[in-house]
C-alpha positions in Angstrom: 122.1 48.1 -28.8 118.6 46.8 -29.8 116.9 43.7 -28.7 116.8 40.7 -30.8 114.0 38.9 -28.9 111.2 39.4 -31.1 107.5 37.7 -31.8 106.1 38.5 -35.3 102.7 37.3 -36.7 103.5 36.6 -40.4 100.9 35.6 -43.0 101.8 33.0 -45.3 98.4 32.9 -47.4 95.1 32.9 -46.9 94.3 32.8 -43.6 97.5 31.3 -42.6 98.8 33.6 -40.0 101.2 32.2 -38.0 102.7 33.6 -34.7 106.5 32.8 -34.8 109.9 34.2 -33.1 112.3 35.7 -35.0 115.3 38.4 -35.1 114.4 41.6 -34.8 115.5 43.4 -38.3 118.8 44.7 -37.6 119.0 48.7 -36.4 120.9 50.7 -39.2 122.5 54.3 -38.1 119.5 56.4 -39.1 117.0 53.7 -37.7 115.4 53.1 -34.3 113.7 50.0 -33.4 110.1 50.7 -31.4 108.7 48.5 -29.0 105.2 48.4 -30.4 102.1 48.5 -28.1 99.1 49.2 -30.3 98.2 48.2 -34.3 95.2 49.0 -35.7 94.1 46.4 -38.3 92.4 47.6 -41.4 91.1 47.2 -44.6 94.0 46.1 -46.8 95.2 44.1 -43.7 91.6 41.9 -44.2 91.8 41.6 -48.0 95.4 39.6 -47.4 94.0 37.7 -44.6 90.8 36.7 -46.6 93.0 36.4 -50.4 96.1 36.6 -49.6 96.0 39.4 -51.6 95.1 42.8 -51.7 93.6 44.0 -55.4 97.0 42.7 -57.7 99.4 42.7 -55.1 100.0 39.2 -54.0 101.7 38.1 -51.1 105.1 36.5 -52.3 106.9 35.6 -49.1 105.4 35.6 -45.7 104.5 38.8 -44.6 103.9 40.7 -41.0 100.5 42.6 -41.6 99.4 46.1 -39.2 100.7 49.6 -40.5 98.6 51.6 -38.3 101.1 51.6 -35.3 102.6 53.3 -32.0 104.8 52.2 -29.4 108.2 53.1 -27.1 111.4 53.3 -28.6 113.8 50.9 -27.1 117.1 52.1 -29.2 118.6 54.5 -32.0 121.0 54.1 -34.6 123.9 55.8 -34.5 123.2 58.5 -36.8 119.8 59.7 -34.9 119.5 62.7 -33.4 115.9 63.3 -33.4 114.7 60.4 -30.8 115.9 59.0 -27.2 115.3 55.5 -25.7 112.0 56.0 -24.4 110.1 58.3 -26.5 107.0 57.8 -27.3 106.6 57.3 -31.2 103.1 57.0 -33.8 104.6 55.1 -36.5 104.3 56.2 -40.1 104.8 53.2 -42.5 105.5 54.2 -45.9 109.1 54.6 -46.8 109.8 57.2 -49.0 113.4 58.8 -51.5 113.3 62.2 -50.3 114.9 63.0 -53.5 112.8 62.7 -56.4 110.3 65.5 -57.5 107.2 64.7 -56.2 109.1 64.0 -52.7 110.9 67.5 -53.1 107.5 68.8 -53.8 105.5 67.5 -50.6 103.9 65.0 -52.5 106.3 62.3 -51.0 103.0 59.6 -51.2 103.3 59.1 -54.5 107.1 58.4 -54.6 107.8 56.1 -57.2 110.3 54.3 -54.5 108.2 54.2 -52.1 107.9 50.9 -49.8 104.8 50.2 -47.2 105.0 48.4 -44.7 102.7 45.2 -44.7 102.1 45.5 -48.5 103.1 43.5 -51.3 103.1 46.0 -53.9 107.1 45.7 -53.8 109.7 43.0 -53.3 111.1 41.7 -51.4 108.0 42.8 -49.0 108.4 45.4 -45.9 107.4 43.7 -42.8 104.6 45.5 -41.0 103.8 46.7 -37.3 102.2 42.7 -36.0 105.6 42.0 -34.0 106.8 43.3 -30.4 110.0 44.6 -32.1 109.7 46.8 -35.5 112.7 48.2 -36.7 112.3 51.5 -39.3 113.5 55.0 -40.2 113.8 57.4 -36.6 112.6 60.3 -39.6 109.0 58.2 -40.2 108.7 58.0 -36.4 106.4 61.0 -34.8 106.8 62.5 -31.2 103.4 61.5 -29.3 102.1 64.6 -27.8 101.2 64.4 -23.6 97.4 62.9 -22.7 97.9 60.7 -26.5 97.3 57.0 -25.3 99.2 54.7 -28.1 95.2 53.4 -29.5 94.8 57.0 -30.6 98.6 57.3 -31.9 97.5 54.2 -34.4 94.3 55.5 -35.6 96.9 58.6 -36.8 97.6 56.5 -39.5 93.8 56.2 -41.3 93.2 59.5 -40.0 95.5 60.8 -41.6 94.1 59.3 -45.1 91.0 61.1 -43.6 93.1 64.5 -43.4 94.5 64.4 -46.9 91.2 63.3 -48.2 89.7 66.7 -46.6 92.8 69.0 -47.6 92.3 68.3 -51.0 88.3 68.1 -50.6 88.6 72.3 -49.8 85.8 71.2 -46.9 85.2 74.0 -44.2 82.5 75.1 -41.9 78.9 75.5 -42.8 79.3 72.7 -45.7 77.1 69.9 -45.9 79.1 66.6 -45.9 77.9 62.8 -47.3 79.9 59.9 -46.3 79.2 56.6 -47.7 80.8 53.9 -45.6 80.2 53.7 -41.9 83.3 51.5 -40.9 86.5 52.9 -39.3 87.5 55.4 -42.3 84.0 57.0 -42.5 83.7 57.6 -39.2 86.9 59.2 -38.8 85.7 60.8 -41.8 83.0 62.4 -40.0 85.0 62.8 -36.8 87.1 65.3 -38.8 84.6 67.7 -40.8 82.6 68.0 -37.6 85.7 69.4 -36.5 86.4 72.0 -39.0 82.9 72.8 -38.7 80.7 70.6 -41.2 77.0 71.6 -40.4 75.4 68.8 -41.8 77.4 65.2 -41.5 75.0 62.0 -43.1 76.7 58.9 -43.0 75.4 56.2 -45.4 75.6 52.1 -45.1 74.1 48.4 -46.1 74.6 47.6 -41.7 72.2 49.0 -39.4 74.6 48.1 -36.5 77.3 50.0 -37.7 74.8 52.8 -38.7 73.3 53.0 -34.8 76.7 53.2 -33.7 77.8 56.2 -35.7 74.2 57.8 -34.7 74.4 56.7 -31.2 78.1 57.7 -30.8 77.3 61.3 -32.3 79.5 60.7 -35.6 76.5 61.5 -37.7 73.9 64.3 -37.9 72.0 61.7 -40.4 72.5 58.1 -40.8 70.5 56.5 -44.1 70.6 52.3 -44.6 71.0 50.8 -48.3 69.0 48.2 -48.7 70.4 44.8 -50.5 69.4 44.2 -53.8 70.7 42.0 -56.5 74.3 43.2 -58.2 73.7 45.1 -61.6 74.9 42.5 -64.1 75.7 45.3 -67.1 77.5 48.5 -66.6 74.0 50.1 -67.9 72.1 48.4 -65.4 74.7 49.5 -62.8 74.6 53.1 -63.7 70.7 52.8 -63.4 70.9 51.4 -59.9 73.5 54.3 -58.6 70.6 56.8 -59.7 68.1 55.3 -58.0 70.6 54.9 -54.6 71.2 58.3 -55.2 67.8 59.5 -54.9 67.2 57.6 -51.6 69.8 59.2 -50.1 68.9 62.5 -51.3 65.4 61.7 -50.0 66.0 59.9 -46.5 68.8 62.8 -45.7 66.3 65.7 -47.0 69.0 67.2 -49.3 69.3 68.5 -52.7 72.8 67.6 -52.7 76.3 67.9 -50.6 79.2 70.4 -50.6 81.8 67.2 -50.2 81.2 63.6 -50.6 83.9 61.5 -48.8 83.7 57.7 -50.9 85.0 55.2 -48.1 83.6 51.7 -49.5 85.3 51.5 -53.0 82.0 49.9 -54.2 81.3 50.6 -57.6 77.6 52.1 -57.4 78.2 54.1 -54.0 81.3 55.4 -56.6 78.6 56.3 -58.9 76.0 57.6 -56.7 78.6 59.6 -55.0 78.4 61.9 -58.3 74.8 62.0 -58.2 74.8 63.1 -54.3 76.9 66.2 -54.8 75.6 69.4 -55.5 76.0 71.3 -58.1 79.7 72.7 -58.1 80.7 70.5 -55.1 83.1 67.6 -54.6 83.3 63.9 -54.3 86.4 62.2 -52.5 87.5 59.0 -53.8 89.4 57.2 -50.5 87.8 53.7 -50.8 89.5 51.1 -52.7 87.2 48.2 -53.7 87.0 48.5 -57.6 89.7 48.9 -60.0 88.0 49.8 -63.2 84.9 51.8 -62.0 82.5 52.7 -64.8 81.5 56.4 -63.5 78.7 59.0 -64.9 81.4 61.3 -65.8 78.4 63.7 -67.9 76.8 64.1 -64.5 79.8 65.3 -62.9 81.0 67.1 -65.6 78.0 69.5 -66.8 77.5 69.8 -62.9 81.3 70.9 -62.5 81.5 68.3 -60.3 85.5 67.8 -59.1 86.4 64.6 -58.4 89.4 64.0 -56.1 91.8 60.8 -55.5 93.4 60.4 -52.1 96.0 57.8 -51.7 97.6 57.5 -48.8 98.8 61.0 -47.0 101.9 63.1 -46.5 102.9 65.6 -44.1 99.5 64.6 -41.9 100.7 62.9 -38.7 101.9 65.7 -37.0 98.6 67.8 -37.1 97.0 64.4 -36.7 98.4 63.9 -33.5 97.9 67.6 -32.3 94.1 67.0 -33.1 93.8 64.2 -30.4 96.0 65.9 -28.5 93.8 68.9 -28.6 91.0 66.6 -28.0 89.2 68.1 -31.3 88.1 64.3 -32.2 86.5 63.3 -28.9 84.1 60.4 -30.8 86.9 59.2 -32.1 88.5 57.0 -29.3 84.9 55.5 -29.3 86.2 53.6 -32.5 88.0 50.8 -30.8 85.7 48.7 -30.1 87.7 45.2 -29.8 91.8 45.1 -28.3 93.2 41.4 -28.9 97.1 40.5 -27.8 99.2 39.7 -31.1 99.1 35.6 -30.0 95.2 35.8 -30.5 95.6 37.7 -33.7 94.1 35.1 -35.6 91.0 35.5 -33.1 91.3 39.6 -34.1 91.4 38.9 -38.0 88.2 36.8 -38.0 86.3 39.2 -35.9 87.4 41.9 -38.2 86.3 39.2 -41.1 82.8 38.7 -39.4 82.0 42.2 -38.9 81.2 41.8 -35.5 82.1 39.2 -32.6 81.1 36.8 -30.7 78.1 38.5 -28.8 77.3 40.7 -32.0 78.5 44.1 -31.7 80.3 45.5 -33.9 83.8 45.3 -34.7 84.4 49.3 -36.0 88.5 49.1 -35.2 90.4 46.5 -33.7 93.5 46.8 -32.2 96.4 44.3 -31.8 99.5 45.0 -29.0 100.3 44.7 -25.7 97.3 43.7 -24.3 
């Protein structure tokens, strides 16, 4: 039988997170319920925080935030074979058919039926991970390897984004790999191609904290800083300004251009300079979600044969994710926590992740949420 006794932080708008009790959802025959010990909070998680909102999907009920998630499970439906009471579980969040043809075909993340937890995109919304009691599918919940702690079981879930992104990016030893973005994605980013044998790894960013970390921690072979300027104010203008990025990079990183570019801000003239950063004949990896209608120099990518690649989401990641910890291939990456906050101070966790940093000033790369 599974435990009722549950506390759930639910956001009801902008930052109006509440911490509340609640039923735990009821355990169905093919479901288990996990006792959860670690969330990682990320991106998305912020942009409802901040909006409550996240691009066009608008919080319409109050909603648990935290996909990136581990724990213990307490008990099993009746119908599960696959899990005992006990077993420790990385938690993958998105609900999928199982029948339809892109699920048939392996490509389950872009089900059509598909339901995340912690996003509003459907309704009535899926509750995510930010509660001590999370009920969902035993077939979504992954066997932690021995020697896994439960912070590196929840970074499974953006490194696996980081995974896909490099399946599809064709990346493989001796390439030289650009990364703009230096926060918990592009660093995992760069925790991964270092491991299938990237040669050169530069990691670009406006934050010189968050740059001397990923230098200091050995994430990057390169780091290069953005200055600020003033936002283009015509696509044109825009367009200009990505050239001229471009050709700092190039400069700073002493490259005429990268094998894969991995695009982790969603910022419209890193989008643009990633073209102009690539070599001839190489990639750039769209995994950064920050502008919806992004005008791109699609003449410098295409008389370049330039590829550029979508990533959304993963599938059929998390168990190679987990054997990469497990075979301690991504030894920077547990360096990525950098704050750990129990869920009744998850208010205190959202505005550090809001500030960039803490109290004291260091950054705040990944935060984690559980039972701490």
């Amino acid at each position: 039988m599974s435990n009722t006794t549950n506390t759930i932080a639910v956001l009801y708008g902008a930052k109006d997170l509440r911490i509340e009790n609640r039923p735990a959802r009821e355990l169905g025959e093919f479901d288990a319920q996990v006792d959860v010990k670690a969330t990682g909070l990320c991106g998305s998680d912020l942009h409802y925080y901040r909006h409550g909102k996240n691009g066009d999907f608008v919080i319409r009920e109050p909603l648990a935030m935290g996909h990136e998630a581990a724990g213990i499970v307490t008990s099993v439906g009746t119908g599960v074979t696959n899990l005992n009471p006990g077993d420790r579980v990385a938690i993958e969040a998105g609900i999928y058919c199982s029948s339809c043809a892109l699920c048939k075909s392996g490509r389950y993340n872009l089900c059509p039926e598909l339901r995340f937890a912690s996003s509003a995109k459907t309704y009535p919304h899926l509750d995510g991970t930010l509660q001590t009691r999370f009920t969902h599918p035993a077939r979504l919940l992954h066997k932690m390897p021995d020697g896994v702690s439960f912070e590196q079981a929840s970074l499974v879930e953006p490194l696996s984004v980081v995974l896909h992104g490099s399946r599809r990016s064709g990346v493989r030893a001796g390439h030289s790999v650009l990364i703009y973005g230096a926060g918990a994605v592009g660093l995992l980013a760069a925790s991964v191609v270092k491991a299938q044998g990237a040669t050169s790894v530069t990691v670009v960013d406006i934050d010189s904290n968050r740059l001397n970390f990923a230098k200091e921690n050995s994430f990057a072979d390169n780091t290069v800083l953005l200055p600020m300027g003033p936002r283009p104010t015509t696509p044109a203008e825009g367009l200009e300004a990505s050239k001229k990025t471009a050709e700092t990079i190039l400069s700073e990183s002493a490259s005429k251009g990268n094998d894969v570019v991995f695009e982790c801000t969603g910022v419209e003239t890193c989008m643009q300079a990633a073209i102009h950063t690539a070599k001839p004949g190489g990639k750039v990896v769209y995994i950064g979600m920050g502008t919806p209608n992004a005008t791109l120099p699609i003449a410098a990518a295409a008389f370049r044969e330039v590829d550029l690649v979508g990533v959304f989401r993963y599938s059929n990641t998390y168990d190679d994710a987990l054997g990469m910890f497990a075979a301690k291939k991504l030894a920077t990456a547990d360096k990525l926590v950098t704050h750990k906050y129990s869920l009744a101070d998850s208010k205190a966790a959202f505005e550090a992740l809001s500030n960039g940093k803490d109290a004291e000033g260091r950054p705040a790369i990944k935060i984690m949420i559980g039972d701490y």
